[in-house]
C-alpha positions as CSV (number, residue, x, y, z in Angstrom):
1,X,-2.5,-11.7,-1.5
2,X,-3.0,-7.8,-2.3
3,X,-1.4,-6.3,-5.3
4,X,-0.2,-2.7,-3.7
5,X,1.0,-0.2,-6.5
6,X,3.5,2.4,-6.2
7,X,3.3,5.0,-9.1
8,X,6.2,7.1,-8.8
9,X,8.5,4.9,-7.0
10,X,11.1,6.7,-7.7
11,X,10.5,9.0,-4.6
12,X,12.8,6.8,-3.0
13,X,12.5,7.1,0.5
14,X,8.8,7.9,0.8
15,X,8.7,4.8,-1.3
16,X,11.1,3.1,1.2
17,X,8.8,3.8,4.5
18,X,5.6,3.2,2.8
19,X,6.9,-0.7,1.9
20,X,8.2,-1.0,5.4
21,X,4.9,0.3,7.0
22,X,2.6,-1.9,4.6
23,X,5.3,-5.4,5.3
24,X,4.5,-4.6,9.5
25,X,0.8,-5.8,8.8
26,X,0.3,-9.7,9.1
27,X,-2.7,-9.6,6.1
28,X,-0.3,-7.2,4.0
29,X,3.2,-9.1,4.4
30,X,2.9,-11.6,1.1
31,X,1.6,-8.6,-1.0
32,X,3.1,-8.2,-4.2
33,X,4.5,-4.6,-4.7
34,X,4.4,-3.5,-7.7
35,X,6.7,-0.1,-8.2
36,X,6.0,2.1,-11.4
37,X,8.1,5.3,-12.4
38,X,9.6,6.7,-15.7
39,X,12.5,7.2,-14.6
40,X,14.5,3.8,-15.4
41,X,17.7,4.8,-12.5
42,X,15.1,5.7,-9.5
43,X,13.0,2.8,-10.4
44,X,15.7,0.3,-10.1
45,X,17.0,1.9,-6.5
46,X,13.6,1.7,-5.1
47,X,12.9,-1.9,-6.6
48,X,16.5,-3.0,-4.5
49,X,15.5,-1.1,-1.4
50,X,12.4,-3.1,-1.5
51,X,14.2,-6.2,-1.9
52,X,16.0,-5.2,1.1
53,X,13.1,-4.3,3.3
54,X,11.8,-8.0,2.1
55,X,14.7,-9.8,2.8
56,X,15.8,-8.1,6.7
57,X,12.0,-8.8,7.6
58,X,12.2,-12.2,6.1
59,X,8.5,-11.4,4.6
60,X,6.9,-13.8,1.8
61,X,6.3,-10.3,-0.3
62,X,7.2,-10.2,-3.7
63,X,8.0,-7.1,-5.5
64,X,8.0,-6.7,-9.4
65,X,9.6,-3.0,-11.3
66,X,7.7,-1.9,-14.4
67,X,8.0,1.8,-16.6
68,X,4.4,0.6,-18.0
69,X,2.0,2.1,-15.8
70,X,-1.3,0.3,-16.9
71,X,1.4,-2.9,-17.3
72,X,1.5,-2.1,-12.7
73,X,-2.1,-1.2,-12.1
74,X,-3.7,-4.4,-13.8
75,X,-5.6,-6.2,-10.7
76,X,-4.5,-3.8,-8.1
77,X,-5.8,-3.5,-4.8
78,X,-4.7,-0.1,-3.7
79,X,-2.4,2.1,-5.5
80,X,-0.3,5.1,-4.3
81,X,0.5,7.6,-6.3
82,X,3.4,10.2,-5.0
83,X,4.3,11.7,-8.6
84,X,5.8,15.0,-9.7
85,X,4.7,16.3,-13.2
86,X,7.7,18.0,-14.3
87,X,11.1,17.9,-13.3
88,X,12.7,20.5,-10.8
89,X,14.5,22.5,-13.4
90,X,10.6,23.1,-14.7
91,X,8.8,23.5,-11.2
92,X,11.7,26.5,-10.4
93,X,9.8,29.2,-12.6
94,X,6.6,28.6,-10.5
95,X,8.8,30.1,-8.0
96,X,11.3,32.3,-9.9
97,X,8.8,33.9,-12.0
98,X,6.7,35.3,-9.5
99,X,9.2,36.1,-7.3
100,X,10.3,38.8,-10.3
101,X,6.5,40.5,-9.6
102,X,7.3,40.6,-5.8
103,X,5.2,37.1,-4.5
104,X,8.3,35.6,-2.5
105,X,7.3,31.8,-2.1
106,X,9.0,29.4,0.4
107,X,7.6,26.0,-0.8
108,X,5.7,26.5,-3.9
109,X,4.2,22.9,-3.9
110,X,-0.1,23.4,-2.2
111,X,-0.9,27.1,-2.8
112,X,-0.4,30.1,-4.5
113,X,0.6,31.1,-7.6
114,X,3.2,27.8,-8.0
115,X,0.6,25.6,-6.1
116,X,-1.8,26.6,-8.7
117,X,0.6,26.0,-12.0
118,X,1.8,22.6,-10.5
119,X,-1.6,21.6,-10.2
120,X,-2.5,22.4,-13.7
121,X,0.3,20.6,-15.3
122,X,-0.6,17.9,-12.5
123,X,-4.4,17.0,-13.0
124,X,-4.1,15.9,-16.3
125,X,-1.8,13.1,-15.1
126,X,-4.0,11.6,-12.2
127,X,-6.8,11.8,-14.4
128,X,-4.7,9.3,-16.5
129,X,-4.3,7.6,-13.7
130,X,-8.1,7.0,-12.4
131,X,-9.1,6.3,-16.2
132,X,-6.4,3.4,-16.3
133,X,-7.6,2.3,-12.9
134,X,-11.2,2.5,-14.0
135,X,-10.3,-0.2,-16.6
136,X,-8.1,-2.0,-15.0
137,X,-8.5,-2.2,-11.4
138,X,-12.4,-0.3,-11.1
139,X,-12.4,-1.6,-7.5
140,X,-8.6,-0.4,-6.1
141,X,-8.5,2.8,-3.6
142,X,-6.2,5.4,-4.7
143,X,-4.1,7.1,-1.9
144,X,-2.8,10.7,-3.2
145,X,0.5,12.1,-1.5
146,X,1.1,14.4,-4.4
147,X,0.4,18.1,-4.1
148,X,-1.1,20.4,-4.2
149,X,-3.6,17.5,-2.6
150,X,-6.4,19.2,-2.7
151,X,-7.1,20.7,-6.0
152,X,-5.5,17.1,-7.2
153,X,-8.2,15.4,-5.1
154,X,-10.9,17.6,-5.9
155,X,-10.3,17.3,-10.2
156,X,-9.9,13.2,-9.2
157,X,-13.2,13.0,-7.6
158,X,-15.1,15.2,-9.3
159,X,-14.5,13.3,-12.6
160,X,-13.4,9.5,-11.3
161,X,-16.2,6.8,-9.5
162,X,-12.6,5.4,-8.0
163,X,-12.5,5.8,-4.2
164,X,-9.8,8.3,-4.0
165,X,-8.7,10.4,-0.9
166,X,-5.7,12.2,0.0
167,X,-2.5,11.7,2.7
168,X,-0.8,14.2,4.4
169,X,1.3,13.7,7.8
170,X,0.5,17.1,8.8
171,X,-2.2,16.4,10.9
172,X,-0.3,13.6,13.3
173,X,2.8,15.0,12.7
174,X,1.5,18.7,14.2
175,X,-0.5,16.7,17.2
176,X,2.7,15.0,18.2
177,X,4.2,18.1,18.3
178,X,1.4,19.9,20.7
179,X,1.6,16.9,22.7
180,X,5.2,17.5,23.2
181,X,4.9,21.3,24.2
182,X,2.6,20.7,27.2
183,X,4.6,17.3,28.1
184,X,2.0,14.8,27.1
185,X,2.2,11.2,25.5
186,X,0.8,11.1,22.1
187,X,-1.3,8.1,22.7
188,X,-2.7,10.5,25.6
189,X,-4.4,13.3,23.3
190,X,-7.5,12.9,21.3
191,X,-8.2,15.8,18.7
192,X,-10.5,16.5,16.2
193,X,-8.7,18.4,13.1
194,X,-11.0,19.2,9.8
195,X,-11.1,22.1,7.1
196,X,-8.7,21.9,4.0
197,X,-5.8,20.2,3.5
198,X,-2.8,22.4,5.0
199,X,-5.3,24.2,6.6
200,X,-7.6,22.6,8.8
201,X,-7.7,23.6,12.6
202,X,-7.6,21.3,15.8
203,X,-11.2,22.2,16.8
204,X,-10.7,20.3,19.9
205,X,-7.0,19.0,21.6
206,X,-7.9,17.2,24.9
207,X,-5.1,15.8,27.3
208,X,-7.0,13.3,29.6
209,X,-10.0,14.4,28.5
210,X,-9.8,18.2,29.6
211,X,-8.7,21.0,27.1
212,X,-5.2,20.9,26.7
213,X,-5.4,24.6,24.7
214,X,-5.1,26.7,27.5
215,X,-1.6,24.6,28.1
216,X,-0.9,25.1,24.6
217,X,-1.5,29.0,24.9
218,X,0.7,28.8,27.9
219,X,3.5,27.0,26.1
220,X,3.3,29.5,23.1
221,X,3.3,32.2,25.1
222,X,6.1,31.5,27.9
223,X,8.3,29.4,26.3
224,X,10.5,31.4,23.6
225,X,11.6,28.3,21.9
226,X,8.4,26.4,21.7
227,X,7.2,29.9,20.4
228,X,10.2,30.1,17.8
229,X,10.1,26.7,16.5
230,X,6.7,27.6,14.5
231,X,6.6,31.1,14.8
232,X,3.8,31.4,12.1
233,X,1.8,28.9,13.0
234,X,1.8,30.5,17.2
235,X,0.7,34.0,15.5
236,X,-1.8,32.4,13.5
237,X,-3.3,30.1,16.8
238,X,-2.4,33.6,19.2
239,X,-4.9,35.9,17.1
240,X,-7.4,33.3,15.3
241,X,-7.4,31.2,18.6
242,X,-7.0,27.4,17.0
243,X,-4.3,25.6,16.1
244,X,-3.1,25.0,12.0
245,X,-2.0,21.8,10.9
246,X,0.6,22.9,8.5
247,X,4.0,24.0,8.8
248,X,4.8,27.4,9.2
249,X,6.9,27.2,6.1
250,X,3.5,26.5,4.0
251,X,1.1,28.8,6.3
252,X,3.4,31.8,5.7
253,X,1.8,31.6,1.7
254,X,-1.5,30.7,2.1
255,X,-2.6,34.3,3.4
256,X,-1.9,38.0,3.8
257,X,-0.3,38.6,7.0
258,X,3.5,37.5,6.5
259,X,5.1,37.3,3.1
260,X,4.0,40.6,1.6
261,X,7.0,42.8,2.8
262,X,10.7,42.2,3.4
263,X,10.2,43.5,6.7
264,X,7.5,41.0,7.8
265,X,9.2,37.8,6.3
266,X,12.4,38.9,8.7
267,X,10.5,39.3,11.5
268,X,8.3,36.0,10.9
269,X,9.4,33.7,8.3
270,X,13.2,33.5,9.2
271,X,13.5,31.6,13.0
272,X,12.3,28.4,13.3
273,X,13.7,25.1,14.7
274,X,11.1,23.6,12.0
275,X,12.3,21.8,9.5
276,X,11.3,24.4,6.9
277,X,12.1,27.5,7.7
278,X,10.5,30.6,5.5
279,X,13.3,31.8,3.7
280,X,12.8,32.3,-0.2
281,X,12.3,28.9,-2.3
282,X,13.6,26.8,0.7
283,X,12.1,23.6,-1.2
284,X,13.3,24.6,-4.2
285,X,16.8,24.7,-2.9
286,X,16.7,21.8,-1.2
287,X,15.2,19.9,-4.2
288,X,17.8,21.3,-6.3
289,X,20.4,20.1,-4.1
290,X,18.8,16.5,-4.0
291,X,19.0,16.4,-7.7
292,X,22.9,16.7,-7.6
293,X,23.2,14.7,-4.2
294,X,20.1,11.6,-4.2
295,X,22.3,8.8,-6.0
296,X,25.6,9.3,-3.3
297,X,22.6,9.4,-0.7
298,X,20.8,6.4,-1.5
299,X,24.4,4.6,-2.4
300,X,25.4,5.3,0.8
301,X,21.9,3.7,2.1
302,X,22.7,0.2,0.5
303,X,26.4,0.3,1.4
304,X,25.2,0.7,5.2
305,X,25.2,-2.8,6.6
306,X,23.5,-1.9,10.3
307,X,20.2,-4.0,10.7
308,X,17.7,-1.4,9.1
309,X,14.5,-0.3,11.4
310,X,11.7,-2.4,10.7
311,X,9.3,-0.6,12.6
312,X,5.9,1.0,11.5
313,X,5.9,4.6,11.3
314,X,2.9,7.2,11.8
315,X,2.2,7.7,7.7
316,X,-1.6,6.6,7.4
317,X,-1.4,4.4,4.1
318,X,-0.4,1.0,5.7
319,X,-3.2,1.0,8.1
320,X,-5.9,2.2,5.3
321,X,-5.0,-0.4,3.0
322,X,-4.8,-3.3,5.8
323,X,-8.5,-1.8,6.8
324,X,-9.2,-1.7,3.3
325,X,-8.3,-5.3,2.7
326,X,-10.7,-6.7,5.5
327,X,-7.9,-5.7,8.7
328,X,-9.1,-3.8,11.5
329,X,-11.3,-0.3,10.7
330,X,-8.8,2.6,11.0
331,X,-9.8,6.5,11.8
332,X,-7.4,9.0,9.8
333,X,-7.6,12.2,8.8
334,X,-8.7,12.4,4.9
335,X,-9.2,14.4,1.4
336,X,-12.4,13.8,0.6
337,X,-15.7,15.9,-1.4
338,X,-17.7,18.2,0.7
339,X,-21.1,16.9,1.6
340,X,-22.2,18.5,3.8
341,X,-19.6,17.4,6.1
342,X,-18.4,20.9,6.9
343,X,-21.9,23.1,6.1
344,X,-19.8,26.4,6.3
345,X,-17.3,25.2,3.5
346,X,-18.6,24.6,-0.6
347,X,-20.6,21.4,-1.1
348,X,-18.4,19.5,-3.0
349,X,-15.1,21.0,-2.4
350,X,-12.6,19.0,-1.1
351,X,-11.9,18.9,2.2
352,X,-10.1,17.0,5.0
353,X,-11.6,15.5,7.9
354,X,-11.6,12.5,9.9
355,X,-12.3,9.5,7.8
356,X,-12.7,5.3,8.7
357,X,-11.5,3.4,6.5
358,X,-12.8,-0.7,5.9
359,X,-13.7,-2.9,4.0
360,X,-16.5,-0.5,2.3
361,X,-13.6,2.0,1.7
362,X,-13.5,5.7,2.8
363,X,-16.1,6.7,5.7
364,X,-16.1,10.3,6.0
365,X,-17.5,11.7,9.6
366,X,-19.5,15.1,9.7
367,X,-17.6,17.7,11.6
368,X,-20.4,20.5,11.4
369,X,-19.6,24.0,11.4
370,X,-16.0,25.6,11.6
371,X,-15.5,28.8,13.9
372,X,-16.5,31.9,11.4
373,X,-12.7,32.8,11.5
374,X,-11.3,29.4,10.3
375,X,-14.5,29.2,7.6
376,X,-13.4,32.7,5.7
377,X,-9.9,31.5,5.7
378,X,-10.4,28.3,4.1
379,X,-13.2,30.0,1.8
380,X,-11.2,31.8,0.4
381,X,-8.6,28.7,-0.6
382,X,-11.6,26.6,-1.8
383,X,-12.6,29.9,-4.1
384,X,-8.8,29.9,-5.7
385,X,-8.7,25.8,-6.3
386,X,-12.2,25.7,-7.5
387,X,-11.3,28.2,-10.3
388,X,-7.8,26.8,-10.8
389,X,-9.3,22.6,-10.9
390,X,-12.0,24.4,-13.8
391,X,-9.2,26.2,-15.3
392,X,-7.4,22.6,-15.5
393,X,-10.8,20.7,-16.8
394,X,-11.5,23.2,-19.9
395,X,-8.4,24.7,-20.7
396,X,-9.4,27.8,-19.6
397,X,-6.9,30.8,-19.1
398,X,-8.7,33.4,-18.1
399,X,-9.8,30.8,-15.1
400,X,-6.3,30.8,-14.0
401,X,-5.9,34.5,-14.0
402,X,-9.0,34.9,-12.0
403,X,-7.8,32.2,-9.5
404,X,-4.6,34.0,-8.9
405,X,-5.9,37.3,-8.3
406,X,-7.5,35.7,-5.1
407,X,-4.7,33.6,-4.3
408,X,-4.2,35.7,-0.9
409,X,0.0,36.2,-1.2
410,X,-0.8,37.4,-4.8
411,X,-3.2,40.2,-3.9
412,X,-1.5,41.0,-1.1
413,X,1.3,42.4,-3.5
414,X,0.4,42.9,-7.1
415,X,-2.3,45.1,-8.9
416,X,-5.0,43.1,-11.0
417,X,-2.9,44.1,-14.2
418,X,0.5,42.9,-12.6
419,X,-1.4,39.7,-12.0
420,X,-2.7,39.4,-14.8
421,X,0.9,39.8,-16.9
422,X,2.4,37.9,-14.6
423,X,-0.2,34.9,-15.0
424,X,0.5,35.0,-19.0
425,X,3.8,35.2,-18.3
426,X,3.6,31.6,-16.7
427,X,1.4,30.2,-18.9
428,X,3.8,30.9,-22.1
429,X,6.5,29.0,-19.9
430,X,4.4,26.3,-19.2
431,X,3.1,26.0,-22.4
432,X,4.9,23.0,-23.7
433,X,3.3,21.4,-20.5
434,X,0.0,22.8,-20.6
435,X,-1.3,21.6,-23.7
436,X,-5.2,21.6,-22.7
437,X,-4.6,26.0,-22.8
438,X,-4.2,27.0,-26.5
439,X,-4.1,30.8,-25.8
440,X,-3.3,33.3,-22.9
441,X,-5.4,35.3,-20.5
442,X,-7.7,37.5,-22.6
């Protein structure tokens, strides 16, 4: 029987679909699911959605509700971890802040100067995490789906022996989408996708086993609504010739080309049929609007009667754990350190690629070399996390200053000196929640 552990349960319906994914597995249906969170409320509506999931599929799991986090990871197996440090009402200056100095975010959650501020107030937590598990469970995986993942990942393995990796559905999620421009099933298309996390390129898409990338060039290029629907992410693949995982939403910050001027965001950032369009702090909106809206929304979830859907869906952490716990081997695409696996990117750094997962734990494949083009992009986001994870570890200030004046949206904007007083401007508002930083940027 596995013990799987769900710290920050309180995201409610990643929560929800994770449970119903693991419960789909024969060697994972009497698990005992053990949901963590601080927040008493959220805790309780994901421990009765559980119960629910239990009860339709008539599985033998068990699920038990706890606020004490090393009370949940005693014994665990796997954990998951999908956490935010810091409630919305104190993620909103990441965005606000800078958006005062002229760097107009859309998300504000991976990259740039937000992704950079969540993840310091972030690390401090997982590394609370891994030392608990270290104690308590020295043998558990750890499957990250809080960002930014990859300066999170990188701080987690760099001071942990847990086997951690990170979880995004970018990578499927943008495959099934390719396979749908050119018409193609998804269980048709093999691809190999690598670099960072938000960033890493489909060095190869075959349909059939030919190239499918000249239909994808053709689809982007003919088809005004396929081309609209990721506008972005087509420029980006049109000029740099391979495909981005990420949204556009997300692309539009990690680099120079779209967010620097109101007349590029118009022309760029404001079509899509995406589910994240590029407009200002689109996240923040929408997780502003959660927070006044998520207890009618779930009420109305338990208070539906129809027969709930059951069925697996394509999130990665069910099949890792059943792997994990002696299951068949499973091939996913991972957050894991750099060695050597991509010779082109820092040794160390964390990066994503594909990954088996069995009973040994994470298996990272080599990838070899990225095209030059895709390399000095993702350089220069390894550069900013590997001074922002430092800037984390030793409390360093003038580390986070010097990470953000080569945080691409940033510099595509603001003087060195606009930086900097912006970056001190952030740190005395996150101050309360940065207490490893006892001065500001010299």
């Amino acid at each position: 029987m596995a013990k799987i552990v769900f710290i920050g349960a309180g995201s409610f319906g990643f929560t929800r679909s994770l449970i119903r994914d693991i419960l789909t597995f024969p060697l994972l249906e009497n698990s005992t699911l053990t949901l963590m969170d601080i927040d008493p409320e959220r805790l309780d509506f994901a421990k009765r959605a559980a119960e629910r999931i239990i009860a339709e599929g008539h599985y033998p799991a068990k699920v038990v509700a706890t606020l004490n986090r090393r009370e949940a990871l005693k014994g665990a197996d796997a954990v998951l971890v999908t956490i935010l440090a810091g409630a919305v009402d104190i993620w909103r200056h990441d965005i606000e802040i800078p958006k005062k100095y002229g760097v107009d975010m859309n998300v504000g959650d991976t990259r740039s100067v937000a992704g950079v501020f969540r993840a310091l107030r972030t690390i401090p937590v997982m590394l609370g995490i891994c030392r608990d598990m270290e104690e308590l469970c020295p043998n558990a995986i750890l499957l990250n789906y809080t960002n930014p993942m990859a300066m999170l990942c990188r701080a987690m393995q760099r001071t942990s022996k847990i086997k951690v990796t990170g979880l995004c559905h970018s990578v499927q999620g943008t495959a099934e989408m390719l396979a749908r421009w050119i018409g193609a099933k998804n269980e048709e298309v093999v691809y190999t996708a690598a670099g960072i996390n938000h960033q890493a390129w489909y060095l190869r898409f075959d349909w059939k086993g030919k190239d499918a990338y000249p239909l994808i060039h053709q689809a982007v290029t003919r088809n005004k609504k396929v081309y609209e629907e990721e506008v972005v992410r087509n420029e980006m693949f049109l000029h740099l010739g391979y495909y981005v995982t990420e949204s556009s939403g997300h692309n539009s910050e990690y680099n120079w080309w779209f967010r620097k001027r109101p007349d590029l965001i118009k022309k760029y950032c404001l079509r899509g049929t995406s589910w994240n369009p590029g407009e200002h702090a689109f996240i923040l909106k929408h997780y502003l609007r959660q927070e006044r809206t998520w207890k009618r929304e779930t009420a109305k979830w338990f208070a539906d009667k129809k027969a709930l859907d059951l069925k697996r869906g394509h999130e990665y952490a069910a099949s890792i754990i059943n792997a994990y716990m002696g299951g068949n081997p499973f091939e996913f695409n991972g957050n894991v350190p750099n060695t050597g696996l991509i010779p082109n990117l820092p040794q160390q750094a964390c990066v994503e690629v594909p990954v088996i997962a069995n009973r040994k734990g994470f298996n990272p494949l080599h990838v070899g070399p990225l095209p030059p083009q895709c390399a000095a992009m993702n350089n220069v986001s390894v550069s900013v996390e590997e001074m922002a994870v430092e800037a984390a570890l030793t409390g360093d200030p003038t580390l986070v200053f010097h990470s953000i004046c080569f945080d691409p949206l940033s510099a595509a904007v603001l003087s060195l000196a606009e930086i900097r007083k912006m970056t001190n401007e952030m740190l005395a508002k996150n101050r309360k929640y940065l207490p490893q930083f006892k001065k500001l940027a010299a």
